[in-house]
N, CA, C and O atoms as a Maestro MAE file, in Angstrom:
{
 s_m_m2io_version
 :::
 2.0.0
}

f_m_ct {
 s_m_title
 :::
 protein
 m_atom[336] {
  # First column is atom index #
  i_m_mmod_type
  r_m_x_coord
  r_m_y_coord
  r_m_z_coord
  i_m_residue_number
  s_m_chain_name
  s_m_pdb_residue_name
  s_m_pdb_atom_name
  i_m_atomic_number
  :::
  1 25 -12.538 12.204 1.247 1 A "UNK " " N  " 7
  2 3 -11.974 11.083 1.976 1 A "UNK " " CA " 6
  3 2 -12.220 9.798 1.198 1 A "UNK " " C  " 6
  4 15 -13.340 9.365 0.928 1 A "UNK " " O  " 8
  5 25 -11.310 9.351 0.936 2 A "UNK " " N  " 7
  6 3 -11.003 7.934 0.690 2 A "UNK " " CA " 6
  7 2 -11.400 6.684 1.946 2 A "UNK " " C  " 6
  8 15 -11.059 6.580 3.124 2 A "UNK " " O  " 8
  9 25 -12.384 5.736 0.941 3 A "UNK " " N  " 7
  10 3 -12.037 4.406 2.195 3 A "UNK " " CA " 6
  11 2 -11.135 2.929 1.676 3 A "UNK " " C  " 6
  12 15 -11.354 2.234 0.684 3 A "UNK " " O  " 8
  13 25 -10.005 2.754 2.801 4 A "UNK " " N  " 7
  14 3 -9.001 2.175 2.172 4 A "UNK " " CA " 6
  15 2 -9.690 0.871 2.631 4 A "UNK " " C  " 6
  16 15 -10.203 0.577 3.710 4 A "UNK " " O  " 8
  17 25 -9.535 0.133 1.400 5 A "UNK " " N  " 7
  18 3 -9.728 -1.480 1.312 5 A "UNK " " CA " 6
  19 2 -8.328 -2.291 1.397 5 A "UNK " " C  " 6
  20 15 -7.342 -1.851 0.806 5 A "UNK " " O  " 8
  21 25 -8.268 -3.515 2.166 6 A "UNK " " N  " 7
  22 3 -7.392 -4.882 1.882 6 A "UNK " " CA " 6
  23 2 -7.734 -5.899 1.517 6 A "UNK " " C  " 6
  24 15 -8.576 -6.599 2.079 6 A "UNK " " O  " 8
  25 25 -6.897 -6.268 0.098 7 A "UNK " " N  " 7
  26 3 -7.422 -7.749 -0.540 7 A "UNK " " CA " 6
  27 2 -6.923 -8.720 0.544 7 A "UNK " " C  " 6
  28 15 -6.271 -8.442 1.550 7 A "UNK " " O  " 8
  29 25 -7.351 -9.868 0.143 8 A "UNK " " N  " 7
  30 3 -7.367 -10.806 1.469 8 A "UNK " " CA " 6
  31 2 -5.576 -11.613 1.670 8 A "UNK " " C  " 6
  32 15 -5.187 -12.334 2.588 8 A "UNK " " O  " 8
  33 25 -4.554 -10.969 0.017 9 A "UNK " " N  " 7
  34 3 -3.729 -11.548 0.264 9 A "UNK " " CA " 6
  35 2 -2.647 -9.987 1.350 9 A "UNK " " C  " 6
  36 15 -1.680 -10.113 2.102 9 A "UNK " " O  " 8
  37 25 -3.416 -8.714 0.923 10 A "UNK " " N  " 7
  38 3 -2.735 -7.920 1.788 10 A "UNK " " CA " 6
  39 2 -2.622 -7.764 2.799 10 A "UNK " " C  " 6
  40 15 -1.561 -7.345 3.263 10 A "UNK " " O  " 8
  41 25 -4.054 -8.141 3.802 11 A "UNK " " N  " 7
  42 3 -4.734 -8.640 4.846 11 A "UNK " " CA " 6
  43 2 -3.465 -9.697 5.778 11 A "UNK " " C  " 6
  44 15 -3.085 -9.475 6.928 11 A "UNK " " O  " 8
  45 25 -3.062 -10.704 4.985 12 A "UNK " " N  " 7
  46 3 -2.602 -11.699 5.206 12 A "UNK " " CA " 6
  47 2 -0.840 -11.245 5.480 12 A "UNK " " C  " 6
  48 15 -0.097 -11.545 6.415 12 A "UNK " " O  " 8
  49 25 -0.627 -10.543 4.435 13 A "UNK " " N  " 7
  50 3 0.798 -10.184 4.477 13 A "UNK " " CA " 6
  51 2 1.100 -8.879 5.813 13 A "UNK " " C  " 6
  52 15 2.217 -8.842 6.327 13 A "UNK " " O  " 8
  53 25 0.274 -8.128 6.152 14 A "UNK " " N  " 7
  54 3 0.186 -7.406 7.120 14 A "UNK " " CA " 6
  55 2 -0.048 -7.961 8.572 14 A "UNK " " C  " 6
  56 15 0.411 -7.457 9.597 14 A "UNK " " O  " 8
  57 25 -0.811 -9.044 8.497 15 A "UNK " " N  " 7
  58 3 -0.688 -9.815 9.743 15 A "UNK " " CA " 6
  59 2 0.638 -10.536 9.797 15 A "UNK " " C  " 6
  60 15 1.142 -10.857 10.874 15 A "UNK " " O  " 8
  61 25 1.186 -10.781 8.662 16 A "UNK " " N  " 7
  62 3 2.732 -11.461 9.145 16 A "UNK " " CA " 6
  63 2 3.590 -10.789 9.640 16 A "UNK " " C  " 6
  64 15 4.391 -11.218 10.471 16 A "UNK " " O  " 8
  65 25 3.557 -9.595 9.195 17 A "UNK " " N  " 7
  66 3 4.408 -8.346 9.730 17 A "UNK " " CA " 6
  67 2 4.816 -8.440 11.445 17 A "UNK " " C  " 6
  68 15 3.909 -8.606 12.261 17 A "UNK " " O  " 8
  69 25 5.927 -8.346 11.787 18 A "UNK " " N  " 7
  70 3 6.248 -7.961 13.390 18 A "UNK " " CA " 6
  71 2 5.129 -6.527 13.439 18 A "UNK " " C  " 6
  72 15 4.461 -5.908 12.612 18 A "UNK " " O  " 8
  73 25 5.422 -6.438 15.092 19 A "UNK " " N  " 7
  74 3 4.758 -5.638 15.917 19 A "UNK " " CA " 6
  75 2 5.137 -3.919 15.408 19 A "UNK " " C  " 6
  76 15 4.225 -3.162 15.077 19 A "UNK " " O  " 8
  77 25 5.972 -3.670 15.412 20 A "UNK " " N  " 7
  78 3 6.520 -2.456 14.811 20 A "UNK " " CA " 6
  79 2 6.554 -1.642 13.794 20 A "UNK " " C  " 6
  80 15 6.531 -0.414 13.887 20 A "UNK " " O  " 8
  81 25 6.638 -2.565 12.313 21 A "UNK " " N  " 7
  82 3 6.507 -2.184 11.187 21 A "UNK " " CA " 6
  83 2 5.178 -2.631 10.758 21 A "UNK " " C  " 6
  84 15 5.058 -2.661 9.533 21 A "UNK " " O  " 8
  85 25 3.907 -3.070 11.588 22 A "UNK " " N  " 7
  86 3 2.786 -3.511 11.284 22 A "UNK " " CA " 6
  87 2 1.879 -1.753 11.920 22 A "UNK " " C  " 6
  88 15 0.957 -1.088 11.447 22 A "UNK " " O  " 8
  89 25 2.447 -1.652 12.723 23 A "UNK " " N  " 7
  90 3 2.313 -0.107 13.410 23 A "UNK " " CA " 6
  91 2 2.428 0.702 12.348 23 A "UNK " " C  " 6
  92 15 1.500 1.484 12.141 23 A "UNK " " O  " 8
  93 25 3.024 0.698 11.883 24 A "UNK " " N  " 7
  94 3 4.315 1.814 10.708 24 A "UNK " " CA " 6
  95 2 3.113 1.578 9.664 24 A "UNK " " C  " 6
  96 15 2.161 2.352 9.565 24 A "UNK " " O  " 8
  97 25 3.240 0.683 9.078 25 A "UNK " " N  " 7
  98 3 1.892 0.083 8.172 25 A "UNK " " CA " 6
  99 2 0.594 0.516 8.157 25 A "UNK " " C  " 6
  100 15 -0.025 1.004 7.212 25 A "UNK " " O  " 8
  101 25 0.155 0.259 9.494 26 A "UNK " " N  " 7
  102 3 -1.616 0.777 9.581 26 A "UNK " " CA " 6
  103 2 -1.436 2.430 9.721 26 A "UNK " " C  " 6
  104 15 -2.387 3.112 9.340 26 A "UNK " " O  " 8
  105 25 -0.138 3.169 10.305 27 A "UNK " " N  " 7
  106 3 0.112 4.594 10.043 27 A "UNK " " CA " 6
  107 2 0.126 5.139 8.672 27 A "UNK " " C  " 6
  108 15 0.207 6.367 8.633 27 A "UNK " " O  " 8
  109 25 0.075 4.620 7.709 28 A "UNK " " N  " 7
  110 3 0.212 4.873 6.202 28 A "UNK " " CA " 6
  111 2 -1.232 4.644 5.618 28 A "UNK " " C  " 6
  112 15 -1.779 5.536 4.969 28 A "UNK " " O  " 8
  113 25 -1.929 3.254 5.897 29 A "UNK " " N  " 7
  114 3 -2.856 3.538 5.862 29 A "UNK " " CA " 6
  115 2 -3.818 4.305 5.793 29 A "UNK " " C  " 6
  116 15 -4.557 4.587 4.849 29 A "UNK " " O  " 8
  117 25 -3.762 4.959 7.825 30 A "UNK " " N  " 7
  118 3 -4.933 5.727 7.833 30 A "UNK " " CA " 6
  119 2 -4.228 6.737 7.065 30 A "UNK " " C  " 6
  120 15 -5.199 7.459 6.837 30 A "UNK " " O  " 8
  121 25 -2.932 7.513 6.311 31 A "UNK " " N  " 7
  122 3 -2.663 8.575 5.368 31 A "UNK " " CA " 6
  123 2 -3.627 8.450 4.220 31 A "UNK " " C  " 6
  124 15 -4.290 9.358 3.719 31 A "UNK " " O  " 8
  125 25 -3.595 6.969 3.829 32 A "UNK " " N  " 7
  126 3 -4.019 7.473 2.318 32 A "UNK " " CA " 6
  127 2 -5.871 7.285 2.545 32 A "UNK " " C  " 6
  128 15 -6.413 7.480 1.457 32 A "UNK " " O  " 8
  129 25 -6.527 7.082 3.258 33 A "UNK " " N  " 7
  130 3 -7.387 7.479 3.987 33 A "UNK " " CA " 6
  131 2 -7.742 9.378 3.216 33 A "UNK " " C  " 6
  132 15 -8.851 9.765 2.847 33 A "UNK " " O  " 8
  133 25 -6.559 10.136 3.180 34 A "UNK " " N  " 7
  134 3 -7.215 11.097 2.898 34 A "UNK " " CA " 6
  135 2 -6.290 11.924 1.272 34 A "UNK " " C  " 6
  136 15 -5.785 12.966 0.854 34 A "UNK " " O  " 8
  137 25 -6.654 10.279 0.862 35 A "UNK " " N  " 7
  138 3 -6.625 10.645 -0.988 35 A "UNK " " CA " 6
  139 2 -7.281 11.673 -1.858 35 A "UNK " " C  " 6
  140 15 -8.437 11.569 -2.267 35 A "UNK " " O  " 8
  141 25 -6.697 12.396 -2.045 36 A "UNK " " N  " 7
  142 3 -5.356 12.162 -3.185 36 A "UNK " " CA " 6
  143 2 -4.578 12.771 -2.413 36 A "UNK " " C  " 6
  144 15 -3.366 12.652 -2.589 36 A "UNK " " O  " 8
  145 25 -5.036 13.496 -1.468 37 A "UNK " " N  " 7
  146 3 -3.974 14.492 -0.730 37 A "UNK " " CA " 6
  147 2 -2.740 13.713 0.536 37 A "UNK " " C  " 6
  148 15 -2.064 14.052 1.508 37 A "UNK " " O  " 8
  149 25 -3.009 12.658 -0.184 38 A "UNK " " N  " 7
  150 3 -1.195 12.028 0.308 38 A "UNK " " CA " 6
  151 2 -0.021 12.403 -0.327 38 A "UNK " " C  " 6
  152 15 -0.032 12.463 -1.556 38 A "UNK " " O  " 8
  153 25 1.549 12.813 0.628 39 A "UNK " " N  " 7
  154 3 2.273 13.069 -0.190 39 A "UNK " " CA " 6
  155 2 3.076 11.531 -0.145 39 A "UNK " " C  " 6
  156 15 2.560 10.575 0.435 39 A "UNK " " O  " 8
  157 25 4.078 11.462 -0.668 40 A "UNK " " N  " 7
  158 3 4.964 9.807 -0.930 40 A "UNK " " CA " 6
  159 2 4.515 9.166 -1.997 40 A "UNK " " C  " 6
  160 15 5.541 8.598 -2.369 40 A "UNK " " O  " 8
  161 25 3.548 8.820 -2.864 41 A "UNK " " N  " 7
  162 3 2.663 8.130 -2.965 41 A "UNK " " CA " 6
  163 2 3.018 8.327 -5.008 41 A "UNK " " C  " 6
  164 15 2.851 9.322 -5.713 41 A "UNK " " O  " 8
  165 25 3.554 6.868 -5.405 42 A "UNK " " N  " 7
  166 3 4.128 7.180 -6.788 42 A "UNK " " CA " 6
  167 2 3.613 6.388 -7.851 42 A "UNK " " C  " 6
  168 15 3.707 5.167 -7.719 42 A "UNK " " O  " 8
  169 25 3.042 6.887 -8.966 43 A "UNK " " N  " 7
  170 3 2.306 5.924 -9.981 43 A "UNK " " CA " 6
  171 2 3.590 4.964 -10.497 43 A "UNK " " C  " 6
  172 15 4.746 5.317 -10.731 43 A "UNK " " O  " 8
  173 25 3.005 3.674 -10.590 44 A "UNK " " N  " 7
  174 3 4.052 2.676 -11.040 44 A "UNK " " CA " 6
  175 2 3.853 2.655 -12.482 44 A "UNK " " C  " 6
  176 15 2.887 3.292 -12.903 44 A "UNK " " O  " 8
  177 25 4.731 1.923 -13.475 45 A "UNK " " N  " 7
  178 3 4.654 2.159 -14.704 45 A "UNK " " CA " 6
  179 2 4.803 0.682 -15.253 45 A "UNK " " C  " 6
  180 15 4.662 -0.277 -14.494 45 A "UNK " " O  " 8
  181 25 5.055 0.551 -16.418 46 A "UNK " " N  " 7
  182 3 5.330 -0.540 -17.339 46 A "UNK " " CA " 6
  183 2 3.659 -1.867 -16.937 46 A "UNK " " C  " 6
  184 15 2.517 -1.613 -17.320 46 A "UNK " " O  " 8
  185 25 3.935 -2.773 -16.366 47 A "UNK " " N  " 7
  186 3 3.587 -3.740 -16.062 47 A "UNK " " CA " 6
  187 2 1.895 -3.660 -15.498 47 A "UNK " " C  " 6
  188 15 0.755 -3.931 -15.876 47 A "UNK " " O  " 8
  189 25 3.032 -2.788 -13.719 48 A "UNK " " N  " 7
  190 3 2.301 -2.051 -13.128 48 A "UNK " " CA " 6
  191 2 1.094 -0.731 -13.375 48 A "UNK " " C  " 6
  192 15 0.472 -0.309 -12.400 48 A "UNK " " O  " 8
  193 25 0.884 -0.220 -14.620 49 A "UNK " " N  " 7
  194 3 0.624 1.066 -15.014 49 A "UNK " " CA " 6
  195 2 -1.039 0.964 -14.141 49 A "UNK " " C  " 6
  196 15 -1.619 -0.069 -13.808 49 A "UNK " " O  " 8
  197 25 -1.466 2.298 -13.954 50 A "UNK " " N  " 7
  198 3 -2.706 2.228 -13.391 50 A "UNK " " CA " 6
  199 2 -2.406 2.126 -11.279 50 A "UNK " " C  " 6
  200 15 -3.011 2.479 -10.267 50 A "UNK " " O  " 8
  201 25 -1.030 1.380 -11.657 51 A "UNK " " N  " 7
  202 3 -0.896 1.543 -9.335 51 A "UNK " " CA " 6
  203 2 -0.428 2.656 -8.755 51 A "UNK " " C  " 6
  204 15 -0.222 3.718 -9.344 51 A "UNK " " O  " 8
  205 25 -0.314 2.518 -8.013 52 A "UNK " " N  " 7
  206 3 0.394 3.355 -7.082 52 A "UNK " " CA " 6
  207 2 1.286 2.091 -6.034 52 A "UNK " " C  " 6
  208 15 0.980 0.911 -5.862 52 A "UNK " " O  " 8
  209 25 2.558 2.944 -5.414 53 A "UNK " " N  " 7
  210 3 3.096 2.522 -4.301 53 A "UNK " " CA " 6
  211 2 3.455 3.911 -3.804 53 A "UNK " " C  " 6
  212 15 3.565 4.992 -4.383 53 A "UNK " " O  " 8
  213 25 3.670 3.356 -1.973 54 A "UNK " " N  " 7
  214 3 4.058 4.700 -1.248 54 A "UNK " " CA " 6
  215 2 4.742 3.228 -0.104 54 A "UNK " " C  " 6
  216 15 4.338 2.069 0.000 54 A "UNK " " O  " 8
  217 25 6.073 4.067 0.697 55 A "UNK " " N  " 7
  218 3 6.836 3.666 1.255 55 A "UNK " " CA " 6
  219 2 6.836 3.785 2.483 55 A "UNK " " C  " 6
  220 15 6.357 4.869 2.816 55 A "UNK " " O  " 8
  221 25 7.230 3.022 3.505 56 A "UNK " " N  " 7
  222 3 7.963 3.267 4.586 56 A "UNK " " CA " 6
  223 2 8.821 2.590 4.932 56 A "UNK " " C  " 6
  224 15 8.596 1.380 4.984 56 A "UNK " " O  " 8
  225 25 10.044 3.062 5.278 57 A "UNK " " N  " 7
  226 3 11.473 2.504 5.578 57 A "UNK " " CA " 6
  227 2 11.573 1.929 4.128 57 A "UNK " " C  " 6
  228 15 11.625 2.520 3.050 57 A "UNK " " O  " 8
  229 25 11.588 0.283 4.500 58 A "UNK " " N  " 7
  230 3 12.493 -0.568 3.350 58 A "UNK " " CA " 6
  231 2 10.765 -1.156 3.374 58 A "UNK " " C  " 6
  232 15 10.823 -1.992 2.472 58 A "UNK " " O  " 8
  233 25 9.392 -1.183 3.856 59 A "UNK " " N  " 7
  234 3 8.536 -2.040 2.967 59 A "UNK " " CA " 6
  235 2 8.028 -1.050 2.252 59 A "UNK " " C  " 6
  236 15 8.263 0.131 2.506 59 A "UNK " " O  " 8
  237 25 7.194 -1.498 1.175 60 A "UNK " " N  " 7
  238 3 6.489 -1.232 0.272 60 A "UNK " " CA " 6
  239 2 4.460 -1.325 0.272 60 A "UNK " " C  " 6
  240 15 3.933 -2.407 0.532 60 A "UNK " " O  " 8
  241 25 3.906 -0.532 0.070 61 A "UNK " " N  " 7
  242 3 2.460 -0.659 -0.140 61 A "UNK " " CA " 6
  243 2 1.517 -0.414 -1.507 61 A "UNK " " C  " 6
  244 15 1.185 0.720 -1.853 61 A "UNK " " O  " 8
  245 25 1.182 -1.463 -2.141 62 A "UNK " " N  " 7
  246 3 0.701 -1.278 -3.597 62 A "UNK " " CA " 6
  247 2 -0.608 -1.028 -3.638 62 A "UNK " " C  " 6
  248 15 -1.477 -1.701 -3.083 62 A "UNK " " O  " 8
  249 25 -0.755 -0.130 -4.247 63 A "UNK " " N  " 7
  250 3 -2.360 0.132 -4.082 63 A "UNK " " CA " 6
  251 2 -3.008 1.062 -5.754 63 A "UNK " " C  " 6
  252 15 -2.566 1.857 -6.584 63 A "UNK " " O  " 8
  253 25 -4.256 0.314 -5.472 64 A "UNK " " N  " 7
  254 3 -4.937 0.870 -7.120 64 A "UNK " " CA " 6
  255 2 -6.287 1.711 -6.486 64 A "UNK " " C  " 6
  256 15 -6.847 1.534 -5.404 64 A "UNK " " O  " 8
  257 25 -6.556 2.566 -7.431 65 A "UNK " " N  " 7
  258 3 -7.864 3.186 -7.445 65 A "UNK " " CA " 6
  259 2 -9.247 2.966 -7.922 65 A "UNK " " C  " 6
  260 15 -9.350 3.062 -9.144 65 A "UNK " " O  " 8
  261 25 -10.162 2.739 -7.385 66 A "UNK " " N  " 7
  262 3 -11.505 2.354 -7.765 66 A "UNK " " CA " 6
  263 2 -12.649 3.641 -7.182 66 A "UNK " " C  " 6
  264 15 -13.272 3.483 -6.132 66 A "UNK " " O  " 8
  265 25 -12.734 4.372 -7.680 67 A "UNK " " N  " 7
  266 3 -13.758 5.029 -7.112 67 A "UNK " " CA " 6
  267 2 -13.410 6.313 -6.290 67 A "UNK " " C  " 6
  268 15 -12.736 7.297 -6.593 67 A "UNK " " O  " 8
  269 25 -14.030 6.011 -5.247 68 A "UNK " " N  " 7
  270 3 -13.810 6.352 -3.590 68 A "UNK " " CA " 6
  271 2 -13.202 5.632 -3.271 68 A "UNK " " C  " 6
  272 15 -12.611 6.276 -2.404 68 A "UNK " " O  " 8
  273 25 -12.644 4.376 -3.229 69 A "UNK " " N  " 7
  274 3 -11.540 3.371 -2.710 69 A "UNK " " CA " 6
  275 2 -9.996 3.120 -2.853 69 A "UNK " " C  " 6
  276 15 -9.658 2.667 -3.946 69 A "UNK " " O  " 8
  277 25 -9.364 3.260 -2.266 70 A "UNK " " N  " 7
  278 3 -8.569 3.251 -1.977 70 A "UNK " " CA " 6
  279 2 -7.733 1.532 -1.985 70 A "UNK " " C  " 6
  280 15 -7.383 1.141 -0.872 70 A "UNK " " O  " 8
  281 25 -7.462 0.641 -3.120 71 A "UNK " " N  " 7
  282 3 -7.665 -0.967 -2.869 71 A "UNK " " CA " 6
  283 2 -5.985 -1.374 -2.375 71 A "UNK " " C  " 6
  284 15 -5.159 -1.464 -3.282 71 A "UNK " " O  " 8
  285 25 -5.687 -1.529 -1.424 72 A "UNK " " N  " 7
  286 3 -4.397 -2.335 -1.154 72 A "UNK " " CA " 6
  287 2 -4.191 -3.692 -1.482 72 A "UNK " " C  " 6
  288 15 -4.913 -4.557 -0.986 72 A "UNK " " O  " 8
  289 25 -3.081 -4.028 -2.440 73 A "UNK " " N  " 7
  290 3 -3.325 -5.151 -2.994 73 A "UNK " " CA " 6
  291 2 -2.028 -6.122 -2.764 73 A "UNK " " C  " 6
  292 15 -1.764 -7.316 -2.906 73 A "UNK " " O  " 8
  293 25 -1.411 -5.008 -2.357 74 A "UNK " " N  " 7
  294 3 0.173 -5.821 -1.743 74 A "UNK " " CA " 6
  295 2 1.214 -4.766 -0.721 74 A "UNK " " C  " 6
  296 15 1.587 -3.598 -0.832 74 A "UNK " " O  " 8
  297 25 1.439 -5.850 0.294 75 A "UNK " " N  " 7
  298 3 2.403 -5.083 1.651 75 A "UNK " " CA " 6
  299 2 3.804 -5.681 1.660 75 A "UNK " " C  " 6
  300 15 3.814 -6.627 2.448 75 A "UNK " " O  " 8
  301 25 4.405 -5.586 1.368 76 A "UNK " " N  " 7
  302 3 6.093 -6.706 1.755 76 A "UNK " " CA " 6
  303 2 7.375 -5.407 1.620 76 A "UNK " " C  " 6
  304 15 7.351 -4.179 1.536 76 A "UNK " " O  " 8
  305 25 8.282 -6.305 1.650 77 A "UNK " " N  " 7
  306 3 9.556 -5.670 1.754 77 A "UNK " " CA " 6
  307 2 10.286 -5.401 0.824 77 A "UNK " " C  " 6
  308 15 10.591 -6.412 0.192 77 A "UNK " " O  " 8
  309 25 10.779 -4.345 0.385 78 A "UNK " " N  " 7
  310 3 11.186 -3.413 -1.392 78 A "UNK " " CA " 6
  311 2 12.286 -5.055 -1.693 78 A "UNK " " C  " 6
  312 15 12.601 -5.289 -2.859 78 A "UNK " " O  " 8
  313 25 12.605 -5.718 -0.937 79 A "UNK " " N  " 7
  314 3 13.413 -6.946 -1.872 79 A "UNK " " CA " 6
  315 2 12.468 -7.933 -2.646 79 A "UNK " " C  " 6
  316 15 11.893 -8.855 -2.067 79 A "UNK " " O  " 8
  317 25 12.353 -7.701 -3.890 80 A "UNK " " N  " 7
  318 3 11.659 -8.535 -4.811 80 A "UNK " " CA " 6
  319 2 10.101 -8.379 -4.454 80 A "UNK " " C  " 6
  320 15 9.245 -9.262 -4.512 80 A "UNK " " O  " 8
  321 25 9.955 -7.119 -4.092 81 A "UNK " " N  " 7
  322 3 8.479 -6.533 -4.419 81 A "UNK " " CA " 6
  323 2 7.594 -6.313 -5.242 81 A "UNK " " C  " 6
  324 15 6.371 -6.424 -5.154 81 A "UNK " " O  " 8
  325 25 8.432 -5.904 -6.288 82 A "UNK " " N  " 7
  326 3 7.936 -6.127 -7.547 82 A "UNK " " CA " 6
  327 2 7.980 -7.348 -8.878 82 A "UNK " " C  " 6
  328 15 7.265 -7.463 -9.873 82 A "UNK " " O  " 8
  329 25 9.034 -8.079 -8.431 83 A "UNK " " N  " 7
  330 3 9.696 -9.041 -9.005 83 A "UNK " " CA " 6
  331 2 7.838 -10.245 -8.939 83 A "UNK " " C  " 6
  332 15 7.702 -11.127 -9.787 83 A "UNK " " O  " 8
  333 25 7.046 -10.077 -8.179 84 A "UNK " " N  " 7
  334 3 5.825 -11.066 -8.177 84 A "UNK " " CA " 6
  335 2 4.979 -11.034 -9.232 84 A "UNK " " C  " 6
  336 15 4.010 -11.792 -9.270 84 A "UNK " " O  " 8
  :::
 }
 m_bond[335] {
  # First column is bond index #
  i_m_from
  i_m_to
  i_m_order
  :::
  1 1 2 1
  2 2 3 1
  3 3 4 2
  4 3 5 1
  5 5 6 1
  6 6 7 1
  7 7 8 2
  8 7 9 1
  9 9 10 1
  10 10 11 1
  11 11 12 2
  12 11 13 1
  13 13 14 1
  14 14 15 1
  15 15 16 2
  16 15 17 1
  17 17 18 1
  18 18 19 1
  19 19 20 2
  20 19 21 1
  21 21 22 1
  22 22 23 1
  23 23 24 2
  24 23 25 1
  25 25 26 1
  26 26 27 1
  27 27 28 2
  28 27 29 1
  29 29 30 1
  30 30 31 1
  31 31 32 2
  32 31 33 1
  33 33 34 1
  34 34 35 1
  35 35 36 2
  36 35 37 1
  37 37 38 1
  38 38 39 1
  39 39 40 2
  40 39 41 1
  41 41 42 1
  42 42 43 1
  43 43 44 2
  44 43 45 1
  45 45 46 1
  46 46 47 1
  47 47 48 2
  48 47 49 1
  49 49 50 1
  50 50 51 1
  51 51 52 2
  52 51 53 1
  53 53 54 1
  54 54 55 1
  55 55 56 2
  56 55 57 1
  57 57 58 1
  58 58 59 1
  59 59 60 2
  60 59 61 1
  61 61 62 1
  62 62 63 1
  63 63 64 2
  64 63 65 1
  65 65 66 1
  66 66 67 1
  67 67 68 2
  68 67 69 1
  69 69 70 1
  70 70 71 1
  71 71 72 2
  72 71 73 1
  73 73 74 1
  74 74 75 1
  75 75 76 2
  76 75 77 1
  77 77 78 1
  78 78 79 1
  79 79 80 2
  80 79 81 1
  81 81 82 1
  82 82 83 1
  83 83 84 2
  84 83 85 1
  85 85 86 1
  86 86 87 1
  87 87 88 2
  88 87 89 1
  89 89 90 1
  90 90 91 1
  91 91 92 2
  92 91 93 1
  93 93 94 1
  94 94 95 1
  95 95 96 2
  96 95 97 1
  97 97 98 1
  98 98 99 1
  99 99 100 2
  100 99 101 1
  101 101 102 1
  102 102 103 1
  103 103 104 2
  104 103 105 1
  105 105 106 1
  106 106 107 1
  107 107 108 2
  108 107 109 1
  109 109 110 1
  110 110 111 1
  111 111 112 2
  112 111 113 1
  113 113 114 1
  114 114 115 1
  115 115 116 2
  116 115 117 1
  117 117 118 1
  118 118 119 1
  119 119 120 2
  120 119 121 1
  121 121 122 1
  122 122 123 1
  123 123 124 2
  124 123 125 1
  125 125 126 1
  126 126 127 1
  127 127 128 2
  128 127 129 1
  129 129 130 1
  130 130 131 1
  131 131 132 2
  132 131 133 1
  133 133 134 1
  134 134 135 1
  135 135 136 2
  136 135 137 1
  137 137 138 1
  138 138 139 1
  139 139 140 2
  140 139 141 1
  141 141 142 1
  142 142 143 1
  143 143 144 2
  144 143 145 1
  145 145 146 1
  146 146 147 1
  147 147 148 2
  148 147 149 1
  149 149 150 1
  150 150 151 1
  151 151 152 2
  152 151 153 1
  153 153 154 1
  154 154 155 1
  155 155 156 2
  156 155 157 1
  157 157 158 1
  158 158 159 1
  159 159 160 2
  160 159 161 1
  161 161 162 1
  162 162 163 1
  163 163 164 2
  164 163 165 1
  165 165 166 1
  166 166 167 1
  167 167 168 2
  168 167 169 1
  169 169 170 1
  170 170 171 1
  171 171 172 2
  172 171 173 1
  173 173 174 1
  174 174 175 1
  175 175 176 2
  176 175 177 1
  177 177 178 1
  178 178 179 1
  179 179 180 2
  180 179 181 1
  181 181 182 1
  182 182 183 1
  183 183 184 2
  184 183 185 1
  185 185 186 1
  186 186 187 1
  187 187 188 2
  188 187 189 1
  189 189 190 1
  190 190 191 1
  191 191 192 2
  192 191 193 1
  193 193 194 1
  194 194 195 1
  195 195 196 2
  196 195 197 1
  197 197 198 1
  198 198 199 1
  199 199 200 2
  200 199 201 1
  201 201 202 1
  202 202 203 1
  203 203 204 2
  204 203 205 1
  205 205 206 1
  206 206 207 1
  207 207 208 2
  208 207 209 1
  209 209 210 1
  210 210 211 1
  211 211 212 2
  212 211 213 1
  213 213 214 1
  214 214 215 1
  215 215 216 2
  216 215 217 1
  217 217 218 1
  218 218 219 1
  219 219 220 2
  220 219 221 1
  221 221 222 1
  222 222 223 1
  223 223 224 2
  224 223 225 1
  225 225 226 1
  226 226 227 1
  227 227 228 2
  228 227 229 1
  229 229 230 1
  230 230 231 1
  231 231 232 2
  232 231 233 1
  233 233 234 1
  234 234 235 1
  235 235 236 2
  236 235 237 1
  237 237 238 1
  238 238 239 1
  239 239 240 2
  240 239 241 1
  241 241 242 1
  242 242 243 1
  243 243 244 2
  244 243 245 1
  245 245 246 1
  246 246 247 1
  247 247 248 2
  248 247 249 1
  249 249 250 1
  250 250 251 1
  251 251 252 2
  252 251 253 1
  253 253 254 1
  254 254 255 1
  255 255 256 2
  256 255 257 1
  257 257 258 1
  258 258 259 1
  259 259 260 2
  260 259 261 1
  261 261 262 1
  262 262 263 1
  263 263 264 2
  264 263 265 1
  265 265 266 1
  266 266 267 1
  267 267 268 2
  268 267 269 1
  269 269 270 1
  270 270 271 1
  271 271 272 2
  272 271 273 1
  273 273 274 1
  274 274 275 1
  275 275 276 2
  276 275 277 1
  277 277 278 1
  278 278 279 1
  279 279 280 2
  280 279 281 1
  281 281 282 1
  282 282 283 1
  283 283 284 2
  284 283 285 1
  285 285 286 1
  286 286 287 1
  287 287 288 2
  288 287 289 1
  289 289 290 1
  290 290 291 1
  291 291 292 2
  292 291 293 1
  293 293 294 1
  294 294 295 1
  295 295 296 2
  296 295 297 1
  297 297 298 1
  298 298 299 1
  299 299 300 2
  300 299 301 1
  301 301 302 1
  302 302 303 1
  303 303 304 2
  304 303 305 1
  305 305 306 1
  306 306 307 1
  307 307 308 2
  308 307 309 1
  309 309 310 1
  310 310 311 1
  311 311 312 2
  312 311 313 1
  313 313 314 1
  314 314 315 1
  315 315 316 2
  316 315 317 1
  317 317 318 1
  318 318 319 1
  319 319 320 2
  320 319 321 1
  321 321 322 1
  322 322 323 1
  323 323 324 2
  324 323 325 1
  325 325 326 1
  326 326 327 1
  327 327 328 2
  328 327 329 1
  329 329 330 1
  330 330 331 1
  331 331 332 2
  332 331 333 1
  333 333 334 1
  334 334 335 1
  335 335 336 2
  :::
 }
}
């Protein structure tokens, strides 16, 4: 088992979230909670190399590995998600 961490700007972007897809959100969460054995979940490349993202609907969840940790480092919506 993995314990999933939020940096304070993911923290932030998840509280902006409506009621619904903030639901949808902390449901993905507790998934990767039981790393590595998440399925969705895709190494990013170029820039990104070393992340991961895994999806739901149209947002996006970026997350790197440290350890036992699990670090979420960005939550928003696949329009210009990566473009930051």
């Amino acid at each position: 088992m993995a314990r999933v961490v939020l940096t304070a700007q993911a923290q932030r972007e998840l509280n902006e979230l409506g009621r619904k897809i903030h639901y949808r959100i902390t449901g993905v969460l507790l998934r990767l909670e039981g790393w590595p054995a998440v399925s969705g979940a895709k190494p990013l490349r170029h820039g990104l190399a070393g992340r991961f993202r895994i999806r739901t609907g149209d947002y996006r969840i970026q997350f790197y590995l440290n350890g036992q940790e699990v670090i979420v480092e960005k939550i928003g919506h696949r329009d210009g998600f990566y473009g930051d």
